[in-house]
Backbone as a chain_set.jsonl record, in Angstrom:
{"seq": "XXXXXXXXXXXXXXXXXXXXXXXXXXXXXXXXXXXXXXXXXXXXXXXXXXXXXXXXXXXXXXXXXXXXXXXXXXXXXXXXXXXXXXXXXXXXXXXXXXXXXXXXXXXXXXXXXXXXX", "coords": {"N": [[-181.618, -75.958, -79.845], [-181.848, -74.516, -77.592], [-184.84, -73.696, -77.773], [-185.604, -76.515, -77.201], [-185.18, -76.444, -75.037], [-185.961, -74.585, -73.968], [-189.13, -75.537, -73.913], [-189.039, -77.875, -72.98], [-188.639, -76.692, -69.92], [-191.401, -75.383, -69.54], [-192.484, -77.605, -70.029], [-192.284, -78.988, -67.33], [-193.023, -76.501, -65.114], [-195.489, -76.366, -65.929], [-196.604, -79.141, -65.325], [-195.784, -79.144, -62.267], [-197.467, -77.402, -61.901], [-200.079, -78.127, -62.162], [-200.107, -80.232, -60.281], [-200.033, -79.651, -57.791], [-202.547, -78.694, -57.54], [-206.453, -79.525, -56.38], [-209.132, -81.609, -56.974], [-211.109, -80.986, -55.177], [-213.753, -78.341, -54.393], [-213.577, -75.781, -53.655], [-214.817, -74.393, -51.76], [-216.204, -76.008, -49.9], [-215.322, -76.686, -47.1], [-215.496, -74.072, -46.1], [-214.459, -70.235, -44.638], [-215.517, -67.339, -45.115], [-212.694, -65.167, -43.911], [-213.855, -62.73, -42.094], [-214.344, -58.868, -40.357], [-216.811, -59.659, -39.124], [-216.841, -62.093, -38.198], [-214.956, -62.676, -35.83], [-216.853, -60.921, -34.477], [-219.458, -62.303, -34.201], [-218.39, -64.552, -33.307], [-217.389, -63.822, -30.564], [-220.251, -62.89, -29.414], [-221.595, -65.088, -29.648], [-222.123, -66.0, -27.145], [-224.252, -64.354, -25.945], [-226.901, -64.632, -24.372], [-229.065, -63.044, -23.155], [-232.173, -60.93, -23.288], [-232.051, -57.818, -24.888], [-232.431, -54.494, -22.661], [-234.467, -52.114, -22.258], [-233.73, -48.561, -21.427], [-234.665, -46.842, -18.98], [-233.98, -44.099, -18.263], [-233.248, -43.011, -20.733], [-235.884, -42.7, -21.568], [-236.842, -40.271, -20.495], [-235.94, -37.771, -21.216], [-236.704, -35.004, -22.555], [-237.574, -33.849, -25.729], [-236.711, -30.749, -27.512], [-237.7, -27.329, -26.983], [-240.703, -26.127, -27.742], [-241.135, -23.726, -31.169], [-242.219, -20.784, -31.044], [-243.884, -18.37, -33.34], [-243.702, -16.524, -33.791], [-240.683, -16.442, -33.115], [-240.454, -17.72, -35.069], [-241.037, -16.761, -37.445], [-239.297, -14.344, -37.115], [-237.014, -15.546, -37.656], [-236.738, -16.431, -40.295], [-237.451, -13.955, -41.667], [-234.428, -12.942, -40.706], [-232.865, -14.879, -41.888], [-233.525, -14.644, -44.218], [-232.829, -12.34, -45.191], [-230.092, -12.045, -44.599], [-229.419, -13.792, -46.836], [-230.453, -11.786, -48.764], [-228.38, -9.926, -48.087], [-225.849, -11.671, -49.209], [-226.165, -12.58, -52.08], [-225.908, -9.925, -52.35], [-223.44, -9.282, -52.478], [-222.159, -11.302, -53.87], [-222.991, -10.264, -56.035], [-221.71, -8.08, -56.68], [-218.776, -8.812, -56.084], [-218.693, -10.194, -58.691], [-218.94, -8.034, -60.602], [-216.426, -6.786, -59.751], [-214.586, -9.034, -60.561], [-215.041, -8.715, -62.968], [-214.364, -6.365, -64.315], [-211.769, -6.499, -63.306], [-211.091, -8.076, -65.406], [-211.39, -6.994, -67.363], [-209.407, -4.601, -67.455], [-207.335, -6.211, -67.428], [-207.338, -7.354, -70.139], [-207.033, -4.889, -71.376], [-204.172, -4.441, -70.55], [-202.867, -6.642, -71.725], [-203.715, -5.701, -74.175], [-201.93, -3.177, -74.786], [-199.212, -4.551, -74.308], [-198.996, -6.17, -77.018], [-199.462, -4.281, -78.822], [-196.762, -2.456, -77.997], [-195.217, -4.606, -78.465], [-195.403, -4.916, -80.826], [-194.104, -2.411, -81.906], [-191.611, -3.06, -81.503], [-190.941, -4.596, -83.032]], "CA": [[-181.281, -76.379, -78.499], [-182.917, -73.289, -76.837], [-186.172, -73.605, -77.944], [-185.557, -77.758, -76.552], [-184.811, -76.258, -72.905], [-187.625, -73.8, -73.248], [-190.294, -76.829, -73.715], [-188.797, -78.54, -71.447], [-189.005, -75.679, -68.885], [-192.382, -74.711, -69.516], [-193.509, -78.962, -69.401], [-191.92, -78.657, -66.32], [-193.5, -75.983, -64.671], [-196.969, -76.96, -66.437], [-196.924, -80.705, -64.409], [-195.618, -78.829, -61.244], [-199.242, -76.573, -61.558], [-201.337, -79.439, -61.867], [-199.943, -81.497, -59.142], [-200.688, -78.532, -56.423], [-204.412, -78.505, -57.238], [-206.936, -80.932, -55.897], [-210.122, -81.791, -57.744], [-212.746, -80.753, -54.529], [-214.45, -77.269, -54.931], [-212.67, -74.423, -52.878], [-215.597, -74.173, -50.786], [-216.631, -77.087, -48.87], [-215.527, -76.042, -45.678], [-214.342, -72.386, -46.303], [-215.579, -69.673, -44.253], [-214.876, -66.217, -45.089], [-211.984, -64.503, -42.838], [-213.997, -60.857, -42.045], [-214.386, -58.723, -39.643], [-217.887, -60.268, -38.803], [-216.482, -63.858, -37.655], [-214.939, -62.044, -34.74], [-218.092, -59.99, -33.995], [-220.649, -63.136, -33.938], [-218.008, -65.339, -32.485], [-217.981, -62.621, -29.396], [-221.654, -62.54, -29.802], [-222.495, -66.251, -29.208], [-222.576, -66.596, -25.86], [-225.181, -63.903, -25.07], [-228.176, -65.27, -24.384], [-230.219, -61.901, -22.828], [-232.838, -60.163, -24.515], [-231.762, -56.075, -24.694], [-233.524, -53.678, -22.327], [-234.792, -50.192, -22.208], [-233.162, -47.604, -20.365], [-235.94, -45.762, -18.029], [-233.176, -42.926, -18.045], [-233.367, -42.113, -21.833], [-237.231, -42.087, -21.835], [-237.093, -39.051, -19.428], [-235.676, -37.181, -21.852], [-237.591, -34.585, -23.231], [-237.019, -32.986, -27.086], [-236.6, -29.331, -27.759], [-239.232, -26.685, -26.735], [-241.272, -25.373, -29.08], [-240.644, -22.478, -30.905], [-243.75, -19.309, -31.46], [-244.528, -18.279, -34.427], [-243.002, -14.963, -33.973], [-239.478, -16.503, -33.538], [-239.888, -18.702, -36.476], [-241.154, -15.807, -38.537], [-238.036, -13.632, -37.266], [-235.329, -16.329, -37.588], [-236.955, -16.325, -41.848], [-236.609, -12.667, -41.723], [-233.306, -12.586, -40.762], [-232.159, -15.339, -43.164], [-234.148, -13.731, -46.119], [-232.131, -11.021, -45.083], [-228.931, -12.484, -44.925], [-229.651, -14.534, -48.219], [-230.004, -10.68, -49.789], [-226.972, -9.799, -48.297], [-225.243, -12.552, -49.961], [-226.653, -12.187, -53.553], [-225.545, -8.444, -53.265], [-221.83, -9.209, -52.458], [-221.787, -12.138, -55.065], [-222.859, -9.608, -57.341], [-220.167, -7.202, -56.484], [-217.509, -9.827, -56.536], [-218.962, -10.302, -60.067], [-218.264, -6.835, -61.176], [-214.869, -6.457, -59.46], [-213.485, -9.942, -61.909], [-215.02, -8.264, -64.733], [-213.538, -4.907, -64.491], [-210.525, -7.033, -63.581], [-210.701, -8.464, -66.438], [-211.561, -5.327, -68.734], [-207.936, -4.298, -67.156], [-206.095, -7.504, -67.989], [-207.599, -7.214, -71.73], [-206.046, -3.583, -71.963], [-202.697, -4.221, -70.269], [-202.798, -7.267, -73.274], [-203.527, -4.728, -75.732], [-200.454, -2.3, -74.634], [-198.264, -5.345, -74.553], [-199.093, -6.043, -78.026], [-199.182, -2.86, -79.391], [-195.346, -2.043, -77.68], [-194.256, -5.837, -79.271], [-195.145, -4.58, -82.995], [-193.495, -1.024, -82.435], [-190.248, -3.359, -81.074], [-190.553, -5.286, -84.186]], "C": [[-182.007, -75.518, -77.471], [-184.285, -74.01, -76.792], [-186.413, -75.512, -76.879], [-185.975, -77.413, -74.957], [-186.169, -75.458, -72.562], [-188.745, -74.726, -72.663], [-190.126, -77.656, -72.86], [-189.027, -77.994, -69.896], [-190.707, -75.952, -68.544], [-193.833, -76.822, -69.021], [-193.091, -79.07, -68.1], [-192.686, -78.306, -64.939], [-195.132, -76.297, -64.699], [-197.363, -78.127, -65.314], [-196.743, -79.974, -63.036], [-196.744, -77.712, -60.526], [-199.855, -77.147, -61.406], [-201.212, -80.104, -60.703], [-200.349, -80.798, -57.758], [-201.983, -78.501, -56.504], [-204.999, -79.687, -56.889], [-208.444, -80.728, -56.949], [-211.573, -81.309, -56.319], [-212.646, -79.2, -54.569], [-213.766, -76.751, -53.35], [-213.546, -74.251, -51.675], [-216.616, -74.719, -49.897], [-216.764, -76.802, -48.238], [-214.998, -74.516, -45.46], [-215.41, -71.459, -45.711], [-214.6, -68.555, -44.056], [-214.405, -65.698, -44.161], [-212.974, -62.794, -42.799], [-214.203, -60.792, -40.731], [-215.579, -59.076, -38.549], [-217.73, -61.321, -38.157], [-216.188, -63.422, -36.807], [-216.032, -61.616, -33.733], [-218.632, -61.052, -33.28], [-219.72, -64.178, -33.24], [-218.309, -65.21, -30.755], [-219.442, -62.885, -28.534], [-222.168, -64.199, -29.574], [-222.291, -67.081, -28.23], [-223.849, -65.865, -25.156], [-226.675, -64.359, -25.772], [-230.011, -64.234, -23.793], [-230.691, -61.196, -23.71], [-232.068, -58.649, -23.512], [-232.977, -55.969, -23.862], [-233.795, -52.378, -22.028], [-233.985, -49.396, -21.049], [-234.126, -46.126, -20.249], [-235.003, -44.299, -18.544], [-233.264, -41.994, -19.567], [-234.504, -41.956, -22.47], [-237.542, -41.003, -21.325], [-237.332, -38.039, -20.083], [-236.468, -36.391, -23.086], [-236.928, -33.655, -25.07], [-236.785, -31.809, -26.733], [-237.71, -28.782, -27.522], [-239.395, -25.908, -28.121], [-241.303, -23.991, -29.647], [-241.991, -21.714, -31.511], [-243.039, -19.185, -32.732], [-243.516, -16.645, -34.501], [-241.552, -15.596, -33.842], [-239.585, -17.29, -34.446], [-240.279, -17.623, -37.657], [-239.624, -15.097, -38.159], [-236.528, -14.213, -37.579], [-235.782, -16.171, -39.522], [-236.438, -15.532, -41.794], [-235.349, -12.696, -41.725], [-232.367, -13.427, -41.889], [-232.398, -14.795, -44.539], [-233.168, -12.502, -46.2], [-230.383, -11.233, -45.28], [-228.535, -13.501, -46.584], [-229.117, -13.391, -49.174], [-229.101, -10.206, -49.662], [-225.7, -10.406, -49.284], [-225.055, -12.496, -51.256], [-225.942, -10.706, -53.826], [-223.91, -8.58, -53.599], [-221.246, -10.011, -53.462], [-221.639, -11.282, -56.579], [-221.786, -8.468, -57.312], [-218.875, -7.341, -57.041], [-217.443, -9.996, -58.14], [-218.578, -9.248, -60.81], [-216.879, -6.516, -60.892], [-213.786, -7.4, -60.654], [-214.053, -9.319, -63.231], [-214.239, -7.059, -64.955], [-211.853, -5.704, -64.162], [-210.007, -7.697, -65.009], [-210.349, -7.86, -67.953], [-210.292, -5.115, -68.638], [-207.017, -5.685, -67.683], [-206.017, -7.18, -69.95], [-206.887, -5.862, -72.271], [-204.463, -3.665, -71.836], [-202.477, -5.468, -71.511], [-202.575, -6.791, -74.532], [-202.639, -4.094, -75.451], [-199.563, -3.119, -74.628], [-198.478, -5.702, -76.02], [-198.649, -5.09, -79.113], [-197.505, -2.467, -79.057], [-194.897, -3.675, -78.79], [-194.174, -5.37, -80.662], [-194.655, -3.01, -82.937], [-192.098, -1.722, -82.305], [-189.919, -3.82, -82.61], [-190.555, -4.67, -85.083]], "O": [[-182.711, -76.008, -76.588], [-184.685, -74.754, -75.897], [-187.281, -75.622, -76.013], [-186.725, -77.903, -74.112], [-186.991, -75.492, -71.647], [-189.183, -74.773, -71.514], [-190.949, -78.122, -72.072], [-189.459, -78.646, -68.945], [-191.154, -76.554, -67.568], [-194.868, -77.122, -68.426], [-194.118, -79.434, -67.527], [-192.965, -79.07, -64.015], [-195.846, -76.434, -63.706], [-198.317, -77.99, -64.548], [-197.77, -80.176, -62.388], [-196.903, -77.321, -59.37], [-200.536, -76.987, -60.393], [-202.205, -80.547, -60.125], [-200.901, -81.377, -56.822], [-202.62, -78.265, -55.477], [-204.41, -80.764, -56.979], [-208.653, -79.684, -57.568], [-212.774, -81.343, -56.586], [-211.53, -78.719, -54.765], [-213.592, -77.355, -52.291], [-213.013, -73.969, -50.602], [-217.554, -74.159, -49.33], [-217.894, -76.415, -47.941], [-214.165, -74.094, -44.658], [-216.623, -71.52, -45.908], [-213.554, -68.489, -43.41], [-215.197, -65.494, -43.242], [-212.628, -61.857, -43.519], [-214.282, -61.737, -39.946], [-215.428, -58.858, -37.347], [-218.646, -61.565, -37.372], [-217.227, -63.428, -36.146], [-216.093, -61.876, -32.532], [-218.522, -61.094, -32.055], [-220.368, -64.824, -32.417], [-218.965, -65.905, -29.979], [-219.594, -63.029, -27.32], [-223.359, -64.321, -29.29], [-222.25, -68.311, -28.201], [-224.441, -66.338, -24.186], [-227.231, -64.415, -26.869], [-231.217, -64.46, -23.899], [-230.101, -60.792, -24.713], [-231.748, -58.448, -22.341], [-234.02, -56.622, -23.917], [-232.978, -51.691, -21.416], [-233.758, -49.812, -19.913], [-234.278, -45.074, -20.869], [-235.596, -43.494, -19.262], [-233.325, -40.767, -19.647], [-234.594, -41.37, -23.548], [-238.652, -40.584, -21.654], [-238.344, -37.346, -19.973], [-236.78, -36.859, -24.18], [-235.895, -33.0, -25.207], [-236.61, -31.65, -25.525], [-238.754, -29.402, -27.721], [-238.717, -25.403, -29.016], [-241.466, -23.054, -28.866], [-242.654, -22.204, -32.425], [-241.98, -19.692, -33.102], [-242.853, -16.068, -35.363], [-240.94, -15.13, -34.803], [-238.479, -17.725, -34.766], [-239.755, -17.749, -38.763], [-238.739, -15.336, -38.981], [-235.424, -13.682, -37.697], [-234.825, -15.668, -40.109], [-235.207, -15.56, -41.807], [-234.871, -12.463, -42.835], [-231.461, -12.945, -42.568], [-231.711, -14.601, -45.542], [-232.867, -11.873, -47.215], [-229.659, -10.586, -46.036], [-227.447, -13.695, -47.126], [-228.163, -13.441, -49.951], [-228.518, -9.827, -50.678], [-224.859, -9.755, -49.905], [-223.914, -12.371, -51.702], [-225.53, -10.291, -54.909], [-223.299, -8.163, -54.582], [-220.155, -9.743, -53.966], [-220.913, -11.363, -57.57], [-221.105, -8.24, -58.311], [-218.168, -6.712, -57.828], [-216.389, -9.951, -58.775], [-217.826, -9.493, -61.754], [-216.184, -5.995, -61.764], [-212.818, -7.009, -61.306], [-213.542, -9.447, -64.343], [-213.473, -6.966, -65.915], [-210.882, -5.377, -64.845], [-208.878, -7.772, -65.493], [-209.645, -8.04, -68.946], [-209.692, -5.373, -69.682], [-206.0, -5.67, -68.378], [-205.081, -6.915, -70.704], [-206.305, -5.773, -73.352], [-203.651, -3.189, -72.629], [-201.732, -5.039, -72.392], [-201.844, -7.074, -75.481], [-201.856, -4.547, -76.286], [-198.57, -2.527, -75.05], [-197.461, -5.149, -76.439], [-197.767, -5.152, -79.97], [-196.923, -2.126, -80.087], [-194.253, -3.538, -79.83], [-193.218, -5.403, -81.437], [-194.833, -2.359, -83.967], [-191.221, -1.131, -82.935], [-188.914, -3.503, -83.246], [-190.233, -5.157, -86.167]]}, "num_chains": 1, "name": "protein.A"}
């Protein structure tokens, strides 16, 4: 009797899937919702070409820099570079010797556990 009601259910539901679909292709007249349809909707009434702005041709770059401050700005980074390298290597010796110390206070915890035991 179950299994009756199931099949019955399921032909049911089955005919009530089919009857919602239509046989024409999803994309006849379908036109993706994005944020672009907005934009160019916006966008199609102007009819002017863009034009230059005199004001931001004026505008001159950066001055140029000598030879002597572009050699001293190297210098000083080459210099700050070796700073860098020395303190890395520092830092490098401080976690190892930290670590030399961790490895001993390991071994004295050890060593005290097998005199407890």
């Amino acid at each position: 009797m179950k299994k009756s009601i199931s099949l019955l259910a399921l032909g049911a539901l089955s005919a009530a899937l089919a009857a919602c679909g239509s046989a024409e292709p999803a994309s006849t007249e379908a036109r993706p919702d994005t944020v672009e349809v907005p934009a160019d909707d916006a966008l199609e009434a102007v009819t002017e070409e863009p034009v230059s702005d005199e004001a931001l041709e004026e505008v001159e770059g950066p001055p140029a820099v000598s030879e002597e401050t572009a050699t001293a700005a190297a210098n000083s980074a080459a210099s700050l570079a070796a700073e860098a390298e020395a303190a890395a290597a520092e830092a490098e010796a401080a976690a190892d010797a930290a670590n030399s110390a961790l490895d001993q206070i390991g071994d004295a915890v050890d060593a005290a556990e097998e005199i407890v035991d």
